[in-house]
N, C-alpha and C positions, 0 to 999 in steps of 0.2 A: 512251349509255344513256338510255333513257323518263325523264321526268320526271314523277311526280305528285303534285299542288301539296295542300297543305293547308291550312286556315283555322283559326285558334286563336281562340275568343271566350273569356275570361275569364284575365289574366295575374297570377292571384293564386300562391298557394302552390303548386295543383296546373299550371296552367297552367305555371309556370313551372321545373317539376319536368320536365314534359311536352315543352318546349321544351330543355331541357338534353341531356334522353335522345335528344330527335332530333339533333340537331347532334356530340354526343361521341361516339355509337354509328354515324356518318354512314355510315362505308364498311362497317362489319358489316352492318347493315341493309340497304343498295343490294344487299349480296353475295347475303342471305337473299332478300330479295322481286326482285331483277333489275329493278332499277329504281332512282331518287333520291328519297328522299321529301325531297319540299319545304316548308318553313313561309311560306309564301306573303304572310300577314296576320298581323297580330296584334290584335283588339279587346279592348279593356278600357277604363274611364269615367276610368283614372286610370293614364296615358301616362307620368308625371314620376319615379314612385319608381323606384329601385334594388330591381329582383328578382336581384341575384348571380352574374346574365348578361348578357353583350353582345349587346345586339339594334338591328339597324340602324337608324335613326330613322326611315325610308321604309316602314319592315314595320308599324308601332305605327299605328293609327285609333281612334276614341272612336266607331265609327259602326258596329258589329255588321252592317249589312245591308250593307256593302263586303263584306264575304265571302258572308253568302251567296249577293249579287248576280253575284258574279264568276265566269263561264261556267269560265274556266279552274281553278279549285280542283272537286278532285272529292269531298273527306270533310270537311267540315266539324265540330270538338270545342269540344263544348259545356262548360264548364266554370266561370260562371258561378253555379251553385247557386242552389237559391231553387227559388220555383213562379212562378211569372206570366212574368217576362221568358224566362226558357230555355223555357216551354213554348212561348212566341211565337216563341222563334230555332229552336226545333227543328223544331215545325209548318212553319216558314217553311222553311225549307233539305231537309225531305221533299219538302215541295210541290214543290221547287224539281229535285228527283230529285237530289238530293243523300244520298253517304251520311252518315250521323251517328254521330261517337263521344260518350258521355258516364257523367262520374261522378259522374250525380247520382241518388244511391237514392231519397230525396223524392219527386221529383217521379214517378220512374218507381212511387213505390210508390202516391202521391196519385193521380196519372193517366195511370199506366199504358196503361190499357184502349183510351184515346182515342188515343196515342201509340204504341204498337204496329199500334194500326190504321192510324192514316195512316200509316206506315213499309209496311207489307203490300199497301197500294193504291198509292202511288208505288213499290213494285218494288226499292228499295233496302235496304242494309242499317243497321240501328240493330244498335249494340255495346254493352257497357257492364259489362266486365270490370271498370274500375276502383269501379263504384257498391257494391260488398262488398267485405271484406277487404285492401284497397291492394293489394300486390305479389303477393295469394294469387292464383294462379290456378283461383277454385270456378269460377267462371262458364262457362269452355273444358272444366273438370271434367264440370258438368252437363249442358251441352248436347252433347258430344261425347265424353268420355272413361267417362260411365257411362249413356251413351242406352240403351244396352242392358235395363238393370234398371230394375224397379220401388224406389223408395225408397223404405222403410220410415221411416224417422227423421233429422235434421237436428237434432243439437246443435250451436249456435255460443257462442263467446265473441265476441260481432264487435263490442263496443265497447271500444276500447281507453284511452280515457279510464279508465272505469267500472274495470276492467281494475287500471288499475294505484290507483285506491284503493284495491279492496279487500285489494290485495296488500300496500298499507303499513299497512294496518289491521290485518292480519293477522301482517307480520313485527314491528311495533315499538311493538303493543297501541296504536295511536293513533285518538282520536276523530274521524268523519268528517269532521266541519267542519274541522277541523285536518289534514287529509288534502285537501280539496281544495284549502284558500289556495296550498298546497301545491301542488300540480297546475297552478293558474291560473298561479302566478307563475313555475314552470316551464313554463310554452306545451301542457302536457297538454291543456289545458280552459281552456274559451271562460269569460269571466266573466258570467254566471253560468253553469255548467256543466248548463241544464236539461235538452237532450235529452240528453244523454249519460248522465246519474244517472237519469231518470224512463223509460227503457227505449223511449225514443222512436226514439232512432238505431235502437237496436238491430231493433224492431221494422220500420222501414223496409226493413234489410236481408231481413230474414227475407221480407218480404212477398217482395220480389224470387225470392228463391229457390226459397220456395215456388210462384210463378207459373211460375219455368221448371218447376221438377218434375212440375207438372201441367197446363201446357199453357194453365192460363188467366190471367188476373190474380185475387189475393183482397184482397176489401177491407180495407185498412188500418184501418177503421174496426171489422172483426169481431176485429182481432189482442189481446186480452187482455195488457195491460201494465202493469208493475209496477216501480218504482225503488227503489232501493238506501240512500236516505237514512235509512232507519228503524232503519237496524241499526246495533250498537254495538260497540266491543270484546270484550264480555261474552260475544256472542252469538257470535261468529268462535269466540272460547274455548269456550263450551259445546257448539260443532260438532268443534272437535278435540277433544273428551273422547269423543265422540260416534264417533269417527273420520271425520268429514268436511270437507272446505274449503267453502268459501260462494264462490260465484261467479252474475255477473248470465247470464241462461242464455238465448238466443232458441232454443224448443223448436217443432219440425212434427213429428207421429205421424201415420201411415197408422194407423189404428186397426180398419179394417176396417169400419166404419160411418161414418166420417165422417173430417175431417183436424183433428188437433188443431194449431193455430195459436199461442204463447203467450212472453213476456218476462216476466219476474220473478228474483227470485235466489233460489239451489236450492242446497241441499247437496249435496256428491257426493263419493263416499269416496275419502279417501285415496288409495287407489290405480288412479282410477279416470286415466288421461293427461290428463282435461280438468282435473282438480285439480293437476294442474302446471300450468296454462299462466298464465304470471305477468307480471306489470308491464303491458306497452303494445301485448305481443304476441295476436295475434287466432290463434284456432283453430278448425275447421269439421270436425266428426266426422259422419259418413255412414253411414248403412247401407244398402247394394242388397242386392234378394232374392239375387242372382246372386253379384258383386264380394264380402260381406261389407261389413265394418268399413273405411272409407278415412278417413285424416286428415289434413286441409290446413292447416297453421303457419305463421306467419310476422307482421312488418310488417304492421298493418292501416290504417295513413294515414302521413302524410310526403309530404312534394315528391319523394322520389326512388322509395318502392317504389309509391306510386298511379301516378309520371307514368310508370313501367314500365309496369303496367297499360294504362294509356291507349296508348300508343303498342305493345304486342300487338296491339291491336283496330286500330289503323291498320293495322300491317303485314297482321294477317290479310287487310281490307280488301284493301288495297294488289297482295296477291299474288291475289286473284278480279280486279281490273280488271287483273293482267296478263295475265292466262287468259282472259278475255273471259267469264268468264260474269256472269250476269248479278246473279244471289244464291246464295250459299249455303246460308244456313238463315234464316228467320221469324227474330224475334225472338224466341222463346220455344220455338223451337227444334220446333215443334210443325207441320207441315203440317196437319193435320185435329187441331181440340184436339176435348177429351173432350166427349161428345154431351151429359152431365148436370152440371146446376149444380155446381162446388164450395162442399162446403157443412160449415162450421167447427162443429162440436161445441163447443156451449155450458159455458162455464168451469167452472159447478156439476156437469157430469157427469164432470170429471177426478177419476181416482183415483190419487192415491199415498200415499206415506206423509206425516208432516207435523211439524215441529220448532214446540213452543208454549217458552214464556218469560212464565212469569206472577210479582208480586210479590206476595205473601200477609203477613197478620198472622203472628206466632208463636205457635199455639196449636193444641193438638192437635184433629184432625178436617176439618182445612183439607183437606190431601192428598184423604182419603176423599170431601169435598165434590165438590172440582175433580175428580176420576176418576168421581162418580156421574154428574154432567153430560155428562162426556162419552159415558160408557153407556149413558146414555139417549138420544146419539145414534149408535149402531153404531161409539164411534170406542175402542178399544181402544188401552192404554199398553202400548210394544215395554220403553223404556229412561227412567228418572228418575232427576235428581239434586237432592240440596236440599240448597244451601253455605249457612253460617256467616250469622250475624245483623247486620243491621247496626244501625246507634244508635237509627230510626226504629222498630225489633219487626220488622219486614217482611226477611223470607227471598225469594231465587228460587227459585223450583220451575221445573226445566227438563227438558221428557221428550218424545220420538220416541213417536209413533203408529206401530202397522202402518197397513195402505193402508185408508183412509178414503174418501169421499165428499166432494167438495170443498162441493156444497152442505150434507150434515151438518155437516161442519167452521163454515162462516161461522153456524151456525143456533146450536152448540155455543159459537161466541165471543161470541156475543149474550147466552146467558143468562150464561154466562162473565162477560162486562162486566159484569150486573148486580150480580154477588154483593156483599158486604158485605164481606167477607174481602181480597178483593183492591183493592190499596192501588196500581195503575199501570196501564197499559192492557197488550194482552195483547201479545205480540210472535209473531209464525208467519211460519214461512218451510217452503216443500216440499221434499222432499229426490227426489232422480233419481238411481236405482240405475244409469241406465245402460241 
């Protein structure tokens, strides 16, 4: 049987997940692709710890460019994370006409652009199933399983940190802070847990996705993002009186003028599937003009359903060098990407509806104040609730706008913050029907 050798640069968590599946799954695999995939190297800076698997000591180097130097290895997986050195090993083992797996959303979301190009001039393939969702497979989804349609909308849950806060937040009325010690000291979340809560991961992925969808890269810098640390108890509760769950949401809309690009957390009702998806697990709802509604669940990190991930994009690989061609598909899955800029419709022109949470003195007129302000900026009150007093005089006033103008809204919480009446700063979150 062929042998085709692989190179593994980073024997961390996923590395080592990625290493597991090749070796336990050895004769499945050889069966599928008709051939032996091989783990030929191993580099990582730190040779000595115990990753939970047996690896021959002759495999192990601190020298990343043993592999891609090595004529004999033919797909070299980047796994490494970070920006500067992966972007070094990856450029390097392109040039090298080498093909490249990796699961790194960062960098492909940072620098994308430069990185798919040189992968399209050296003639090889770049992969990178595992860079979204761990074990999900969206990414064979988008490039392949819904090439066909035009994609209307991309709701994800894809960070799962973030994920399962809100979940405990939600089931056991627990304060965020107190929710993540929580998390960190169970292995959820890195200490401090910043991109995960500030919608940074999340946003990375999104960019990904939405680059296959349209065939270009979009700037991670134009992605509008928002994190989850502001919300309370309080506010999960006044979303289920409300009938909605709170969840951190990476949104993309074909709007038909422009693609809306966006992270933040968003109500979304009750019985909406995305308001189930709870604790650690990741979800990615679609809609094609064609297909409808598609939804992809599961695992969204772990050594075992990413290093899955990773090692699909070998095999895929794997089975093109035994067929002899040459590539499959670009990176982005795009032969001729779109002739016109993509171009992100700015945050202020979003419209939906929107959940405010103000604290007011107790005296009559308050209400009628905080309603004048907003009608005087086009923003109309769907649903209001005003509980019980507490020792300080100061009531919540908590109420659903119909759909609004995002830049009316921030103009409306301006004069909002100034008032006299209101005793805390305002709280808003967007709500997404779906």
């Amino acid at each position: 049987m062929a042998t085709i050798n692989v190179g593994v640069i980073g024997f961390g968590t996923v590395g080592a997940g990625t290493v597991e599946v090749l070796r336990a799954n050895r004769d499945v695999i050889a069966a599928r692709v008709g051939a032996d995939i091989v783990v030929k190297k191993i580099a990582d800076l730190d040779i000595e710890s115990d990753r939970g698997i047996s690896v021959e000591r002759g495999l192990l180097t601190t020298n990343a460019m043993e592999i891609i130097e090595d004529r004999d290895i033919s797909i070299v997986v980047e796994l490494i994370g970070g920006l500067v050195k992966a972007k070094e090993f990856i450029l390097s083992a392109l040039e090298k006409g080498k093909h490249v797996v990796t699961a790194n959303k960062a960098l492909l979301a940072e620098h994308g652009r430069e990185i798919y190009a040189a992968a399209d001039a050296a003639g090889v393939n770049l992969a990178f199933e595992a860079s979204v969702g761990g074990g999900i497979p969206i990414i064979g989804a988008l490039r392949r399983g819904l090439a066909a349609n035009r994609i209307r909308s991309i709701m994800g849950i894809l960070n799962g940190t973030s994920n399962y806060i809100l979940t405990r937040m939600t089931r056991e009325n627990l304060p965020y802070a107190r929710v993540v010690e929580d998390a960190v000291r169970l292995g959820y979340a890195e200490d401090p847990p910043t991109l995960d809560v500030d919608g940074t991961d999340a946003a990375h992925k999104l960019a990904v996705l939405t680059s296959i969808v349209f065939g270009s890269p979009i700037a991670m810098s134009d992605i509008y993002r928002e994190g989850i640390a502001n919300l309370t108890p309080d506010d999960i509760q006044y979303a289920a009186d409300f009938g909605y769950g709170v969840k951190l949401l990476a949104l993309a809309r074909n709007t038909g003028d422009g693609l809306e690009a966006r992270v933040h957390p968003a109500m979304v009702p009750k019985n909406h599937i995305m308001a189930n998806v709870n604790d650690v697990f990741n979800a990615i709802y679609i809609e094609g003009d064609f297909v409808g509604p598609n939804l992809y669940y599961g695992l969204g990190a772990g050594r075992r359903p990413t290093g899955s991930a990773v090692v699909s994009d070998i095999i895929e690989i794997a089975r093109q060098i035994r067929s002899g061609a040459k590539r499959l598909m670009p990176p982005l899955a795009h032969v001729h990407t779109p002739g016109e800029a993509i171009r992100l419709r700015p945050m202020d022109q979003l419209r939906t509806d929107y959940y405010f949470r103000v604290s007011a003195v107790d005296r009559p007129g308050v209400l009628s104040r905080i309603s004048g302000v907003l009608g005087d900026h086009d923003i109309s009150i769907s649903s209001v609730i005003q509980k019980g007093r507490d020792l300080n005089g100061s009531v919540p006033i908590v109420m659903v706008t119909h759909e609004a103008m995002e830049s009316n809204v921030r103009k409306a919480m301006a004069v909002l913050g100034g008032l006299d009446v209101l005793t805390d700063k305002i709280v808003m979150v967007r709500v997404e029907r779906g």
